[in-house]
C-alpha positions as CSV (number, residue, x, y, z in Angstrom):
1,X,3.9,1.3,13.7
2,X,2.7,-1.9,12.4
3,X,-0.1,-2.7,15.3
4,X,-3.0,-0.7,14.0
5,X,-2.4,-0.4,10.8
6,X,-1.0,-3.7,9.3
7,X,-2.3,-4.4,5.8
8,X,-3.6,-6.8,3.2
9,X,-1.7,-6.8,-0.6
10,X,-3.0,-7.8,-3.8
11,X,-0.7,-11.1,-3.2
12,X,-3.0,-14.2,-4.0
13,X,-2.0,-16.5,-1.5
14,X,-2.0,-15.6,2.1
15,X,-4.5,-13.9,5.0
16,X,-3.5,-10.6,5.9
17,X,-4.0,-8.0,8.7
18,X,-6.3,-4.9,7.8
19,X,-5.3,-1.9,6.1
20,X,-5.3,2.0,5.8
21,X,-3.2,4.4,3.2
22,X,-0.1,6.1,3.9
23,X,0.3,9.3,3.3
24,X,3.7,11.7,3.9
25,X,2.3,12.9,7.1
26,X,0.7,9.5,8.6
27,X,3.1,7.1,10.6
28,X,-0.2,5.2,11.9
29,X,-1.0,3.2,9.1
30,X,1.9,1.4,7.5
31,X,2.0,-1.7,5.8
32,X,3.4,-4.5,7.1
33,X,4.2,-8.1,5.9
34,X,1.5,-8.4,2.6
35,X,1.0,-12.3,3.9
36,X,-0.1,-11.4,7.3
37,X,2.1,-14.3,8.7
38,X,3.3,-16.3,6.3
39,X,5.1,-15.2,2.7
40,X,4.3,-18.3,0.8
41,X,3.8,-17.8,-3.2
42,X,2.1,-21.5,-3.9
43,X,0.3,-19.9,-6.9
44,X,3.9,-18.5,-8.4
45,X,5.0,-21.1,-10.6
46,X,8.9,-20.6,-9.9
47,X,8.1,-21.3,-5.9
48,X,7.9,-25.0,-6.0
49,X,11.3,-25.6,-4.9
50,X,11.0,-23.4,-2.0
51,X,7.7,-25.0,-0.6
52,X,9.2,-28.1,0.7
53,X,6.9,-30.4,3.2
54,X,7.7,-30.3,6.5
55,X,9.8,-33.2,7.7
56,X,8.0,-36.0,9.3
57,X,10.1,-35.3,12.5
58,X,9.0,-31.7,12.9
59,X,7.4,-30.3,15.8
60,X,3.9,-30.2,16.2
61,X,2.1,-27.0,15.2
62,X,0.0,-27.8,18.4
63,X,3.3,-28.0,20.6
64,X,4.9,-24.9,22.0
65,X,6.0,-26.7,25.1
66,X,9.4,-25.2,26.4
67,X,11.4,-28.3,25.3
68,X,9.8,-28.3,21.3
69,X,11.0,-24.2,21.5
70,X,14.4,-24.9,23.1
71,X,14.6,-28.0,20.6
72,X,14.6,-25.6,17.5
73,X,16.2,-23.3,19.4
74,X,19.4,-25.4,19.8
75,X,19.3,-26.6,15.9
76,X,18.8,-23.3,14.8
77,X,22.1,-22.6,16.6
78,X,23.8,-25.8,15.3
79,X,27.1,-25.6,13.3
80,X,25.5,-28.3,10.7
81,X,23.9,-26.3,8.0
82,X,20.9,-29.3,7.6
83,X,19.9,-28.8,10.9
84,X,20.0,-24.8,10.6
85,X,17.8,-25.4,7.4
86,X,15.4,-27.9,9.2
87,X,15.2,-25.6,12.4
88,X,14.8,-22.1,10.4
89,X,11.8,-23.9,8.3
90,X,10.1,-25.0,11.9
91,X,10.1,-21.4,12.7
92,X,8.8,-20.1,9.5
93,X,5.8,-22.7,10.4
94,X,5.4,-22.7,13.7
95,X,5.2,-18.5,13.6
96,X,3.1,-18.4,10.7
97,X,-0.4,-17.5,12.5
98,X,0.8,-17.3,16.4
99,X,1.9,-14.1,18.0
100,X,3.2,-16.2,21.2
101,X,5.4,-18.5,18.7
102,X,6.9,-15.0,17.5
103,X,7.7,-14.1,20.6
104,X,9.3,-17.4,22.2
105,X,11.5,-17.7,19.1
106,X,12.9,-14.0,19.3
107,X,15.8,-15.9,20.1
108,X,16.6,-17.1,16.8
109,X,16.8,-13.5,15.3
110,X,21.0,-13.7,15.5
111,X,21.1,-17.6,14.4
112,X,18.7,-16.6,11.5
113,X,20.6,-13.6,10.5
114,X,23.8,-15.3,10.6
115,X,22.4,-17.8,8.1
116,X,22.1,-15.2,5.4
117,X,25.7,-14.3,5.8
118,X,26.9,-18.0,4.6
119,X,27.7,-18.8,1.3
120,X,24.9,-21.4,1.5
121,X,22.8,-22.7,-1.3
122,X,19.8,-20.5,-2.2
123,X,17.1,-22.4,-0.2
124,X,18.8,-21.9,3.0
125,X,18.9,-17.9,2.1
126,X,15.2,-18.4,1.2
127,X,14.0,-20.1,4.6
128,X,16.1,-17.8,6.5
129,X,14.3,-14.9,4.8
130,X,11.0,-16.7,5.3
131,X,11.4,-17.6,9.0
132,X,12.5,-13.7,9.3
133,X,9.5,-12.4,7.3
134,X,7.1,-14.7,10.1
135,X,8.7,-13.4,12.9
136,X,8.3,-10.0,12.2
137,X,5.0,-9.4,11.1
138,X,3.1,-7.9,13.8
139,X,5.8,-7.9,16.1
140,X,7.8,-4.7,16.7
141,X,10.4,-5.7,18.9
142,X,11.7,-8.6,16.4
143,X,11.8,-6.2,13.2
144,X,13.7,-4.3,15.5
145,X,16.1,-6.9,16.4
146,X,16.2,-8.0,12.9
147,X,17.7,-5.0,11.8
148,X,19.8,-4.4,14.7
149,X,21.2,-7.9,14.3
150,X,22.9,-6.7,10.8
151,X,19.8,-8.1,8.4
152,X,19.9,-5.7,6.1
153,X,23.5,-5.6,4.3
154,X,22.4,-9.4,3.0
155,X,19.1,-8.5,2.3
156,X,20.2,-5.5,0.1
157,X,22.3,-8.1,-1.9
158,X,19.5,-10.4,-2.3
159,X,17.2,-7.3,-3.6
160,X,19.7,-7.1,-6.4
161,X,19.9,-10.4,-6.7
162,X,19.5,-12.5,-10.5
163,X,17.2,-14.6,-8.0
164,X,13.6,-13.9,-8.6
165,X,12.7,-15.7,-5.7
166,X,15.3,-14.0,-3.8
167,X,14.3,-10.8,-5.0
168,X,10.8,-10.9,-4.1
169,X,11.4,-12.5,-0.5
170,X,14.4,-9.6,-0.1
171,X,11.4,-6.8,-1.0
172,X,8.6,-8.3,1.0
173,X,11.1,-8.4,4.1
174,X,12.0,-4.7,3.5
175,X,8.2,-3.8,3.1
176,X,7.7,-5.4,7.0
177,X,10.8,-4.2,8.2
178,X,9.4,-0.8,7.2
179,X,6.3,-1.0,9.0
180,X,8.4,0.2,12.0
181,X,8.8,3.7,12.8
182,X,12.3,2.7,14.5
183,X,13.5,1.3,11.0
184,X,12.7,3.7,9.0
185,X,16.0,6.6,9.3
186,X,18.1,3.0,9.3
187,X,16.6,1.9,5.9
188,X,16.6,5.1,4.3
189,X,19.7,5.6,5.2
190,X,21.4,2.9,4.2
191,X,20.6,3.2,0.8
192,X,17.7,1.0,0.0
193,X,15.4,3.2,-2.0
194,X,17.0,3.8,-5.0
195,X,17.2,0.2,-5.2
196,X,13.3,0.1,-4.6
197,X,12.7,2.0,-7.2
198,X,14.7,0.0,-9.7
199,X,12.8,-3.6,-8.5
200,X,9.5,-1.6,-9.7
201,X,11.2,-0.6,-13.1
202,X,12.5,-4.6,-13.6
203,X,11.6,-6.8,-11.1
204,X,9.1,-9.6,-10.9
205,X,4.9,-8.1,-10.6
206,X,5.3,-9.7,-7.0
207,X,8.7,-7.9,-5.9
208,X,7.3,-4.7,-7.8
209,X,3.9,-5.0,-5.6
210,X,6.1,-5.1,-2.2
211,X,8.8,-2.5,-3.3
212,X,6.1,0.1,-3.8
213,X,4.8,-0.7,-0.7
214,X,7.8,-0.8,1.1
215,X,8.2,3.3,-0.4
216,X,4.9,4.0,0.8
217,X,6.5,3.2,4.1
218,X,9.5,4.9,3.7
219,X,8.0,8.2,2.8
220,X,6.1,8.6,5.7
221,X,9.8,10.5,6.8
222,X,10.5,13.6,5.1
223,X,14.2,12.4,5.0
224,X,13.4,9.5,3.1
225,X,10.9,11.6,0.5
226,X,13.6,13.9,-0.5
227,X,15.1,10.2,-1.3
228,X,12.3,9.0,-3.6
229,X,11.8,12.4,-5.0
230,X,15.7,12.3,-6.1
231,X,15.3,9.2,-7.9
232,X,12.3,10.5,-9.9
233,X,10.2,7.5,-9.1
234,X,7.3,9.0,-11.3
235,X,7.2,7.4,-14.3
236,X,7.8,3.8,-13.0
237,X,5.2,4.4,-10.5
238,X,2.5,5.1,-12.8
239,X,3.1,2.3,-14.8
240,X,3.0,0.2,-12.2
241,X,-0.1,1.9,-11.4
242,X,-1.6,1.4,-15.4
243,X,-0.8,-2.2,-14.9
244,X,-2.5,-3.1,-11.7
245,X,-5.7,-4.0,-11.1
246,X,-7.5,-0.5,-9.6
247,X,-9.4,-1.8,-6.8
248,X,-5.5,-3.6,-5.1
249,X,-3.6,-2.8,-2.7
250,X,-1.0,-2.0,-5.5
251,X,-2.7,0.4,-6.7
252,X,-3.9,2.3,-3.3
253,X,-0.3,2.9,-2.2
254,X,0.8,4.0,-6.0
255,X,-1.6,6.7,-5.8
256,X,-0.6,7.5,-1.9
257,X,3.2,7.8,-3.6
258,X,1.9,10.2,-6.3
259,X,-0.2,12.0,-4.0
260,X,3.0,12.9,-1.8
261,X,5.2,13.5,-5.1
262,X,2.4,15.9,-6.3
263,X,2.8,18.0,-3.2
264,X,6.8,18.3,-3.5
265,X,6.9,20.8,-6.8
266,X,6.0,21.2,-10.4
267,X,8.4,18.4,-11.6
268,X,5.9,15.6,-11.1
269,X,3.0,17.3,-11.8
270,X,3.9,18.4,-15.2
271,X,5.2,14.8,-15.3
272,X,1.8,13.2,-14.5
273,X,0.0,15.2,-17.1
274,X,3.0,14.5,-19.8
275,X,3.1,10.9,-18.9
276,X,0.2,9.3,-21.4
277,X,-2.4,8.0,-19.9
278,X,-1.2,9.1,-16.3
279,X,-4.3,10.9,-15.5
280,X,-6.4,8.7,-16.7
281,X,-5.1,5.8,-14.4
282,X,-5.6,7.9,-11.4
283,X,-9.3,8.6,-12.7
284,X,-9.6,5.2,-12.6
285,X,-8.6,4.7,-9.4
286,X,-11.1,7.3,-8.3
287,X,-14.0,5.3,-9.8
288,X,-12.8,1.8,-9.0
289,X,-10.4,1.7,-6.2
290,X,-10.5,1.1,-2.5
291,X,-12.2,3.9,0.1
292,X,-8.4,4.7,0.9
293,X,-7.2,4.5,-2.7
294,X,-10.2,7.0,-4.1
295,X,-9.2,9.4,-1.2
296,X,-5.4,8.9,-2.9
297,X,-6.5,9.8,-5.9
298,X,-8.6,12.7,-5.4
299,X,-6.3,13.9,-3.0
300,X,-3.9,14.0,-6.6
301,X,-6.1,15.7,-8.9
302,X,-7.1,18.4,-6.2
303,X,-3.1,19.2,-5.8
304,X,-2.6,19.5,-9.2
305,X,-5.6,21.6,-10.0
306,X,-4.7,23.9,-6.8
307,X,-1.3,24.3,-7.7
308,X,-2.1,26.0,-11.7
309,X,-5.9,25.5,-12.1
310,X,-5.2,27.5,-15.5
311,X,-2.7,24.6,-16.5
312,X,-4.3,21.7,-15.2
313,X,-8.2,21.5,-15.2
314,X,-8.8,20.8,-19.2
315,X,-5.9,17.8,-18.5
316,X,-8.5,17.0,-16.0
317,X,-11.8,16.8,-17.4
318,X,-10.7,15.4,-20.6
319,X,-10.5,12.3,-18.6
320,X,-13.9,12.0,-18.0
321,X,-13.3,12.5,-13.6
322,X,-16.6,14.3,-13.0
323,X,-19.0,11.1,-12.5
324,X,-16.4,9.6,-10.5
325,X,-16.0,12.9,-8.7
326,X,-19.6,12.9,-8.0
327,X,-20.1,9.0,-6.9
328,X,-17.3,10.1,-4.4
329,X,-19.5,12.9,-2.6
330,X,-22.1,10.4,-2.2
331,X,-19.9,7.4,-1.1
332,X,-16.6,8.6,-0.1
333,X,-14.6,8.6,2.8
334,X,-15.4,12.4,5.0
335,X,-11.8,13.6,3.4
336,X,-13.1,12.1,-0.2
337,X,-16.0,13.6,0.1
338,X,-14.4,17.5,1.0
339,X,-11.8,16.7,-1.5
340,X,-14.3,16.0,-4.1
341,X,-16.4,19.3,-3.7
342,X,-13.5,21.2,-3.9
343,X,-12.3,19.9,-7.2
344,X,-15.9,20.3,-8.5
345,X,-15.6,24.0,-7.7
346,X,-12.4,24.3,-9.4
347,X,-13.1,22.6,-12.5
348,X,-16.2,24.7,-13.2
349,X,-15.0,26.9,-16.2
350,X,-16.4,30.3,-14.3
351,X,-14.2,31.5,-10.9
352,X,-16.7,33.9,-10.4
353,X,-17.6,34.5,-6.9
354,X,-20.1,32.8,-5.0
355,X,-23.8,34.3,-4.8
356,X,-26.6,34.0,-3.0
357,X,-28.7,32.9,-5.3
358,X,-26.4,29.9,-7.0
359,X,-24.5,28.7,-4.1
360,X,-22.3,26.5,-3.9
361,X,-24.0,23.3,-3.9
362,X,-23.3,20.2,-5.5
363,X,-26.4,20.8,-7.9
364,X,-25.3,24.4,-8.7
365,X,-21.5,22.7,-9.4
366,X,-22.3,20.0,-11.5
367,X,-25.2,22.0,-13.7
368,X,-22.1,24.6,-14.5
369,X,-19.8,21.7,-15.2
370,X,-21.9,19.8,-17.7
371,X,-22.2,22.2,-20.5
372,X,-18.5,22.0,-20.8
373,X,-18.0,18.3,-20.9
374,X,-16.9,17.0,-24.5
375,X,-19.2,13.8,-25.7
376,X,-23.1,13.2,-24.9
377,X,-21.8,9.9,-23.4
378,X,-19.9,12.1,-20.4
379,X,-22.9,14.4,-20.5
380,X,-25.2,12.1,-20.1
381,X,-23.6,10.3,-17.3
382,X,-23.2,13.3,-15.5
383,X,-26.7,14.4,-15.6
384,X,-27.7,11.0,-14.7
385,X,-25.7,10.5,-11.6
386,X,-26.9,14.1,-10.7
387,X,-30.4,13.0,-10.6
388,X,-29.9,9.6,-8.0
389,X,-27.5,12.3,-6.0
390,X,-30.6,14.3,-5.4
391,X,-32.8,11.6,-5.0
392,X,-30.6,10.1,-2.8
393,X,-30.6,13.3,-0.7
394,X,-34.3,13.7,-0.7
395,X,-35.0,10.2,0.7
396,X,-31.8,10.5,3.2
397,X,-34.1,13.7,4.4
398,X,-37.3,12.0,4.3
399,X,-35.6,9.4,6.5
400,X,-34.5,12.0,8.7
401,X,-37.9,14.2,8.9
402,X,-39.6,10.7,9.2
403,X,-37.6,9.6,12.7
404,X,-37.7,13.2,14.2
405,X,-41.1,12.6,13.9
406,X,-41.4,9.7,15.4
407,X,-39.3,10.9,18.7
408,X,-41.9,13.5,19.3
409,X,-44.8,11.0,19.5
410,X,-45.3,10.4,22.7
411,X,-46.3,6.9,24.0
């Protein structure tokens, strides 16, 4: 997939297509190319040598007449290597915001490919990868034919390459590459995600940013979960996860990662709560992050308490998650909001069963919950959001009593 569900990054420069979180079960909302159409870094200092102007002979953005195309096409194809780097950087331009462009240069897949075979100086790697990168975002057939034209051996070198900028453009081609469903077995399978995961221990913030994303991908097949789950991602992930802003795009597939490791056993669980300040990142994704990235994180607390509520809860609320937990069943996603009740329920200190005279509403939840958080600060919080939840609620029914009325006067 990478139709309805390509996404923004955190990545400064570029426009972007929209966005949804993967999960382990939800193949509809990868994310593709970070950059939308274009994989420039202008704001990275180290990418000056790689944004070269276009040469005064180059084809006019405006021109996608069938002898410009074929004109590229033919250099693009040319056994001298200055015209193969003059061609590949036309495409990288000329596909940068057009769909159509993609398409009539589908043809330079192979010659593309082939240029990051040669033992060519770095640039030419770099505007191979570029011109690659463009043509495959939002554009399944090409990452298709990308892969099937032999891409990835050379871009699994450059991943591991002492070139940051090769590094980075290697990991942002494997997270659009991944954004296929078709790719997926043929990534995972060839190795890639170990390697993934060791970019996010060491590489750049930029190639860690992709490779996490690219994961997020991958683990959307079960094969390629038992993958990440062999490598013990964890730890690397959450500090990742610590270091990134909470409200990125970073951040929203770090949690969707965690949330699927959570599910797979008691290893990363007991990891989480050993790993300091773990929970409290995910906390604070709950509070600051994206609609998908709250519903993420929730989604990991509420595994974890299910899975040993006797083990887990204290771990829990020492972090402070219930005023969070009760902004998101006011202003979460439907899931969030479910997700949220339920943890509420099973942090109260009493699993007595439910009554008929303290049911279980949010009110009934929270008032049990608040004589058991440490610090007046929490307390006070607590009680505070509980009073603009219910006057929230009252003026949502006013509001509601207010135009039934009025569709029973009649005219």
């Amino acid at each position: 997939m990478d139709l309805a569900g390509e996404t923004n990054s955190h990545i400064s420069t570029v426009a972007s297509s929209s966005s949804s979180s993967v999960s382990s079960i939800d193949t509809s909302l990868d994310c593709d190319s970070p950059r939308g159409g274009d994989v420039d870094h202008e704001l990275l200092h180290h990418h000056h040598h790689t944004a070269a102007a276009v040469s005064s002979s180059s084809v006019s953005v405006s021109s996608s007449s069938s002898a410009s195309i074929q004109r590229v096409l033919s250099l693009i194809r040319s056994e001298d290597s200055d015209s193969r780097l003059f061609a590949a950087r036309e495409i990288r331009r000329l596909t940068k915001t057009s769909h159509r462009c993609r398409r009539h240069f589908s043809q330079a897949v192979e010659p593309l490919v082939s240029m990051l075979r040669f033992n060519s100086p770095e640039s030419h790697h770099e505007a191979a990868l570029l011109a690659l990168l463009n043509l495959a975002v939002k554009d399944e057939k090409n990452k298709v034919s990308i892969i099937e034209a032999g891409a990835l051996e050379p871009i699994i070198n450059f991943l591991q390459s002492n070139s940051p900028t090769l590094q980075e453009y290697a990991s942002a081609s494997l997270l659009t590459l991944s954004a296929s469903a078709n790719n997926k077995p043929i990534i995972g399978a060839y190795g890639v995600i170990p390697l993934l995961v060791n970019v996010i221990k060491h590489g750049s913030p930029q190639a860690k940013a992709d490779a996490v994303m690219a994961l997020s991908n991958l683990s959307t097949l079960s094969d390629n979960l038992s993958m990440i789950l062999s490598t013990k991602p964890l730890s690397p992930i959450l500090n990742l996860l610590k270091s990134s802003k909470k409200s990125s795009k970073t951040s929203e597939k770090c949690c969707s990662l965690i949330e699927s490791l959570m599910v797979s056993g008691e290893e990363p669980r007991s990891g989480l709560i050993s790993n300091e300040g773990g929970v409290l990142a995910v906390v604070e994704v709950l509070e600051n992050g994206s609609l998908q990235a709250r519903e993420h994180a929730v989604g990991v607390l509420l595994t974890l308490c299910q899975s040993d509520r006797s083990k887990y809860r204290e771990p829990i609320l020492k972090e402070g998650v219930i005023p969070g937990l009760l902004e998101l069943t006011v202003q979460g996603t439907s899931k969030s909001r479910t997700k949220a009740q339920r943890l509420l329920c099973l942090l109260r200190d009493s699993e007595s069963p439910r009554s008929e005279v303290q049911p279980d509403t949010i009110e009934n939840i929270v008032s049990s919950l608040i004589s058991h958080i440490d610090g007046d600060d929490q307390s006070g919080k607590a009680k505070k959001m509980l009073a603009e939840m219910v006057q929230v609620s009252m003026e949502k029914s006013l509001r509601h009593l207010q135009e039934r009325a009025s569709t029973l006067v009649r005219p």
